[in-house]
N, C-alpha and C positions, 0 to 999 in steps of 0.2 A: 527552778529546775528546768534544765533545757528537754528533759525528756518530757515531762508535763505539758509544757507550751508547745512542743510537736505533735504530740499524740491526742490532746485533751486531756482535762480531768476526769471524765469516767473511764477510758480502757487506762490511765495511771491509776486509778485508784483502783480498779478493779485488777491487775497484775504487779504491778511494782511497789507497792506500799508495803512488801514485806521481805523486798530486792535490800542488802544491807552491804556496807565497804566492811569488808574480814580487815586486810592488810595490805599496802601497798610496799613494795623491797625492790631489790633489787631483780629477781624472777617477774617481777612483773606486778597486775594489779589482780586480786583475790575478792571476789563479789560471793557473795551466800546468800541461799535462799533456804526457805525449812519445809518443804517437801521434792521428793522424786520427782513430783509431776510438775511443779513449778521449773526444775532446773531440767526439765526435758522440755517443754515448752519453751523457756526461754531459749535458749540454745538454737531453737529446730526456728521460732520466730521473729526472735530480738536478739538476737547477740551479735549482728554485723551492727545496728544502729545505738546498739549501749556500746560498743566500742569505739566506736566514731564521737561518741562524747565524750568516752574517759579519754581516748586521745587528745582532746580538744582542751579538757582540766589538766591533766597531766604531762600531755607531750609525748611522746614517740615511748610506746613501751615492748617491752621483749615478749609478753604475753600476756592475757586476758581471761583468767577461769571466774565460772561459776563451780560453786562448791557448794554440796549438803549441810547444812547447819543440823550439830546435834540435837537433840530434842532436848529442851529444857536450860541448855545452854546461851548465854546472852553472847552476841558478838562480840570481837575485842573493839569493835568502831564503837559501839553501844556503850561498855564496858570505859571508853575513853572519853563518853558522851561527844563523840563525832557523829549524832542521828544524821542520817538524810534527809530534806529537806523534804519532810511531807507526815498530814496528820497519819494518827494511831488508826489502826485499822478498830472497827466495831467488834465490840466483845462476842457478837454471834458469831462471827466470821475466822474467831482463833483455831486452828486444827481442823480446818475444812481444805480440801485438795479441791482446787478449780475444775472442773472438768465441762468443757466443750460440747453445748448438746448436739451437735451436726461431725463431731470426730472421737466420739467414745469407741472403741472395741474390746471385745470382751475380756474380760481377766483371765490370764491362762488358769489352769485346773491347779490345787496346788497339792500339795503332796500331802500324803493319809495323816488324818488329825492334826495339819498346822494349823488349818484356819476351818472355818465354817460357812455355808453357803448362804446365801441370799440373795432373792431379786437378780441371779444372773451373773451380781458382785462378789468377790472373796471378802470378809469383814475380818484382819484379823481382833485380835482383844486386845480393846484397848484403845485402837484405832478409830477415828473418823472417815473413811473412807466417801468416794462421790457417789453420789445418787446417779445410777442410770434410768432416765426415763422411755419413751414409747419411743420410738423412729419416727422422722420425721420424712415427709415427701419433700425433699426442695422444689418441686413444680407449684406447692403450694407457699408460693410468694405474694406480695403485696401488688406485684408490677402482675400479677397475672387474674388474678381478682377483678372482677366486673361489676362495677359499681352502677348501681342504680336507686329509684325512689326509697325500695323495700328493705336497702340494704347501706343506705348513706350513713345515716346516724352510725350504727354499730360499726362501720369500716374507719370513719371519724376519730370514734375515741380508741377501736385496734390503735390505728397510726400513733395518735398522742400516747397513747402508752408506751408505744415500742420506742420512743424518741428518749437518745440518751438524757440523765437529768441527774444533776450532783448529789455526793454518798449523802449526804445531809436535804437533801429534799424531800419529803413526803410523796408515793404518789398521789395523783389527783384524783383518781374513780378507784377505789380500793374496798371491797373487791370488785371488778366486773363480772358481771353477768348477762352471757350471753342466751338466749332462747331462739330455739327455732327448728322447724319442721322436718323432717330428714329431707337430705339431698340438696338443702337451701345456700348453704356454704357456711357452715359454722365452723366446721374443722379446717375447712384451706385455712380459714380469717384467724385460726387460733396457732395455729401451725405459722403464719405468716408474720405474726406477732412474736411466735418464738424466733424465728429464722433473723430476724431482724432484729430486736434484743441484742440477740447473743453478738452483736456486731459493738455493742459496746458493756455488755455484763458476760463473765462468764456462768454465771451460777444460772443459767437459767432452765428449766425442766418442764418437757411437757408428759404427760400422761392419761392416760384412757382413765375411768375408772378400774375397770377389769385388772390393769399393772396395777393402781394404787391397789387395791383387794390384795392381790396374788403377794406383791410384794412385803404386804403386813400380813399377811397369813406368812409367808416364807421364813420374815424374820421371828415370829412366834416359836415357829417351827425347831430352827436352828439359833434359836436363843441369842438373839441379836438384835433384840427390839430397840434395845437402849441404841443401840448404832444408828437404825434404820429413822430412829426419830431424832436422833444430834444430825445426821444427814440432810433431811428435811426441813428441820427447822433453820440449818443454813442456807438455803437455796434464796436467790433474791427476787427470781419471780416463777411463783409456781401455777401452771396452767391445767386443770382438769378437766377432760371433756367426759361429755355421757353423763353426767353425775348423779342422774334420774338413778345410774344402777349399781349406784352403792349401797349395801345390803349389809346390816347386821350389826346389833347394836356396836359391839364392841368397836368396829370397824369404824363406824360411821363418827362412834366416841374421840376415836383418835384423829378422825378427818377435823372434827370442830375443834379438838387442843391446835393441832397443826393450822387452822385457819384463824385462830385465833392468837396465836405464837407470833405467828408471819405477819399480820396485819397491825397488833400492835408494836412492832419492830418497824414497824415503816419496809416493808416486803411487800408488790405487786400480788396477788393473787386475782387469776383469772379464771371464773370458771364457764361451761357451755352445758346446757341441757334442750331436751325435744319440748320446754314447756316453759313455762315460766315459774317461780320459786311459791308461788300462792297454791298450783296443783301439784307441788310434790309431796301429796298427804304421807308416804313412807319415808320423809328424811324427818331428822331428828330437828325440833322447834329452835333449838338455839344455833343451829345450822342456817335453818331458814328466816333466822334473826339477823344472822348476819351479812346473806346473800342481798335482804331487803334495805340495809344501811347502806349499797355501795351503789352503785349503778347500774340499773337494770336497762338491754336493750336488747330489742328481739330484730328477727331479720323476717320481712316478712315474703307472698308471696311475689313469686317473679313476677312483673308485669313484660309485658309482649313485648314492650323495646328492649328490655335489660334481657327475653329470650333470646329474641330478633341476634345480639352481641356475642351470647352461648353459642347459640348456634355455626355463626360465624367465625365465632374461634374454634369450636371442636373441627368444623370443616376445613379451616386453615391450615392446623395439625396434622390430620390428614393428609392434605393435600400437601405438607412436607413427605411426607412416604409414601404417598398413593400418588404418580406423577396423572395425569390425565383424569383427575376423579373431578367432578364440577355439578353442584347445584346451583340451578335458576332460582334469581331473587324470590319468584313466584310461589314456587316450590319452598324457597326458607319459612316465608310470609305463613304458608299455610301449616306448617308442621309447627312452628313456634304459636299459631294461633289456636292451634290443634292440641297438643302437650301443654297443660297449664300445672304440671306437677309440680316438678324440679330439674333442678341440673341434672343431675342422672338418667332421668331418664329421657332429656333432651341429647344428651349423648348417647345413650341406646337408641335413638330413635336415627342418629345419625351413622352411628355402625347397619343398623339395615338397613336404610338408604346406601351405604357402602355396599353391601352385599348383594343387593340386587341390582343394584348398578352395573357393578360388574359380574354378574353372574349372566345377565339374560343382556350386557352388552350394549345395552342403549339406553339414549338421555335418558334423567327421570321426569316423566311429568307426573300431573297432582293424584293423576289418579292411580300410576305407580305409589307414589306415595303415600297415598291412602291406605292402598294392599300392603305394603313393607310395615307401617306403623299402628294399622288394627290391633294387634292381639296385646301391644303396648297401652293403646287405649282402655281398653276393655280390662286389662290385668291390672288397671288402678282405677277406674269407676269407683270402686267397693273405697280402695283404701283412702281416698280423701275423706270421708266421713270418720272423726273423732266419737268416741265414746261419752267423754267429756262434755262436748256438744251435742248429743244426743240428748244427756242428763239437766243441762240446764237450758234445752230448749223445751223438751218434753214440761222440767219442773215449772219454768212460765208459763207454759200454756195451759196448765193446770192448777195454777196458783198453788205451789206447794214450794217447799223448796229443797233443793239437790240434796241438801244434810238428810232432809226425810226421809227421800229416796234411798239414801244410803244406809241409812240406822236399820232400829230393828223392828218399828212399828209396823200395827198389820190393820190400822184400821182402813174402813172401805177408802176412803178420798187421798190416801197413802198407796196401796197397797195396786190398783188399777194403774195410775203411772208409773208405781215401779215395773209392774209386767210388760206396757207398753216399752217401754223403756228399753228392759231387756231385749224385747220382740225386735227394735228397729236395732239394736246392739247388733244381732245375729242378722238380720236382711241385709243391711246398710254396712257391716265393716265386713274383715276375713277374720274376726278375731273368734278364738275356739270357746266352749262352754266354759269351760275352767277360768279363761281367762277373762270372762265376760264376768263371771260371780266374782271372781276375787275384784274388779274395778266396782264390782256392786256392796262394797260394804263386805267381803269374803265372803259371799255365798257359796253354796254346793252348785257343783255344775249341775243339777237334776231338780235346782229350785229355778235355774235361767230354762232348761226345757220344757218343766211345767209352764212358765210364766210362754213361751212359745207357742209351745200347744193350747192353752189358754185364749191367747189372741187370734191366734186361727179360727177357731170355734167360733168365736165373739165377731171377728168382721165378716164371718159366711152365715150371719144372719144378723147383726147390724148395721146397718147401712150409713145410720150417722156417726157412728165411729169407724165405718172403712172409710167414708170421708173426711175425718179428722187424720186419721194416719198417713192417709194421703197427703194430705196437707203438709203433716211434717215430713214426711217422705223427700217433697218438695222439698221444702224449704231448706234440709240441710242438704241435699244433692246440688243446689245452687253453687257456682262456683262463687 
């Protein structure tokens, strides 16, 4: 086929395999396809360069339609056994509408009792309609990504994923999984992997967890579960980010049928969490059965060069709008060596510098920028300290282990690191009582205060354990 060897085998397989010849006459040549959205697509993106080739077979014709094929009706080309020259589409794939994750808009309203709402979508009955997922930033591309030590591996296999590969290939990391810290770039990377896909799939969807929830509560709702899940299970690669916050059995039920549909189907799935799949004690075990068979890879902290590049870029942006704004080498060196968080807030740190700059008029030097990025400093001290690490510093240092901590034992050599524990929980993060007991095994927020007040008492009159707390104090404040 001339159209295959033009375009490649993935965007032919993925649009034109269900492109069929109705009738050639005298009016002309008669092409069908069997959705709206297929024959609005083609039209709007292929129909000057399918012309150009039925001209080329045929010769000079009077005119060129694409036409709706009836639902459940064979073509008369089909019908005369004239197929086009190209395989069967996948059985998952039959009564799925392609739909474009970067040019979805919304479905008009439609009129009282046609149809039923969901996710955003109109579903009539009966119907398969596309899955609309999260919005995507197009700033979050692969070309604007900054790659360094912490973050090579996981940018690595993004790319080789996103790289077109024939309908019959399996892919190679199925599922990915990505981890990592907020603000690190997990969602540009997953965002960027969608963007880039979709250049040769159209089925591809990204998603928060919060849409995935909302939209299976929705379809519950309005009675359209059976849609929402033939939807999804057509989709060829479906990306989750957050997925620490998906909550509730039932929910979580259908996340593992739907990761388990997709993966044995030879379907991408990609998912991103703030941790890695060993600490997400609230997902369901055959979830995190699954997360553990595919590829796991975390992104970790930024080191000073890959800041040293942030920095640089967010300033360059700027300095697209802001004409005269200008930071000294000196000046980057120190605020990148200064912010050891994340991206975010090495971009907040360069909106102050913005602000004071021009505010008070003149260059910045370091100890300008000392004053502009204090209260940035200071407003994350606290939140680099993990809970997490609190728990399995504290339970070595005490020979006991995190499980202990967490159960419901109250003996003495138990019962002393879990308070300490609590104690540095509440010094060392911003995390509130409630939330501190529920990471404790769901304790009562007033069993984390006891266990505070507790340790207060205990280190203002003994000495060798305010010097052991000290100790770990240290030791997790270390960057």
């Amino acid at each position: 086929m001339r159209l295959r060897a033009e375009l490649g085998d993935a965007v032919y397989n993925s649009w034109f395999l269900r492109l069929e010849l109705e009738r050639v006459g005298g009016d002309g040549v008669h092409l069908s396809v069997p959705t709206k959205f297929l024959k609005s697509w083609m039209q709007s993106h292929y129909f000057d360069r399918i012309k150009k080739h039925v001209v080329s077979e045929f010769g000079a014709i009077e005119r060129l339609t694409i036409e709706l094929r009836q639902q459940g009706r064979k073509s008369k080309a089909r019908e005369a056994g004239a197929e086009l020259d190209a395989p069967a589409p996948r059985e998952a794939n039959r009564g799925f509408v392609p739909m474009p994750a970067l040019e979805r808009k919304p479905a008009p309203e439609p009129a009282h009792g046609s149809t039923r709402r969901a996710s955003g979508k109109s579903f009539q009955r009966g119907e398969c309609d596309a899955f609309v997922g999260s919005p995507l930033d197009r700033r979050h591309s692969f070309a604007t990504f900054l790659v360094g030590p912490s973050n090579h591996l996981a940018y690595a296999a993004a790319c080789r994923i996103a790289e077109p590969r024939a309908i019959d290939v399996p892919p190679m990391y199925n599922p990915l999984y990505v981890h990592a810290a907020v603000g690190l770039g997990k969602t540009h990377l997953l965002q960027a992997m969608a963007q880039a896909a979709h250049e040769s799939m159209p089925r591809v969807v990204y998603l928060t967890a919060e849409k995935f929830m909302t939209s299976f509560v929705s379809s519950l709702s309005a009675q359209t579960s059976i849609a929402f899940k033939e939807n999804l299970r057509a989709i060829d690669m479906l990306i989750i980010d957050d997925v620490q916050f998906l909550k509730g059995p039932s929910i979580q039920q259908e996340f593992c049928h739907t990761l388990n549909a997709l993966t044995v189907a030879g379907r991408q799935v990609i998912v991103a969490a703030d941790r890695p799949p060993s600490e997400l004690e609230d997902l369901d075990e055959r979830v995190l059965s699954r997360f553990k068979g595919g590829l796991c890879v975390d992104i970790g902290q930024l080191d000073e060069g890959l800041r040293v590049k942030i920095l640089e870029a967010r300033i360059a942006a700027v300095q697209e709008k802001q004409g005269g704004f200008s930071i000294s080498p000196e000046v980057i060196a120190y605020v990148a060596k200064t912010v050891t968080t994340n991206g975010r807030d090495l971009e907040g740190a360069v909106n102050r510098l913005l602000a004071h700059s021009t505010l008070n008029g003149e260059p910045l030097t370091i100890a300008m920028a000392e004053a502009a990025i204090r209260d940035l400093i200071r407003a994350h001290d606290l939140r680099r300290v993990k809970i997490d690490d609190i728990q399995k510093l504290v339970a070595s240092h005490f020979n006991v282990s995190r499980a202990e901590i967490l159960s419901a034992r109250r003996t003495a050599n138990v019962v002393r690191p879990r308070q300490i524990a609590m104690y540095l929980a509440k010094t060392l993060t911003l995390r509130s009582l409630p939330e501190i007991g529920r990471r404790f095994g769901g304790r009562d927020h007033t069993t984390v205060l006891h266990a505070v007040r507790k340790i207060e008492e205990l280190v203002s009159k003994d000495h060798n354990l305010a010097e052991v707390i000290e100790l770990l104090k240290r030791i997790l404040s270390e960057p």
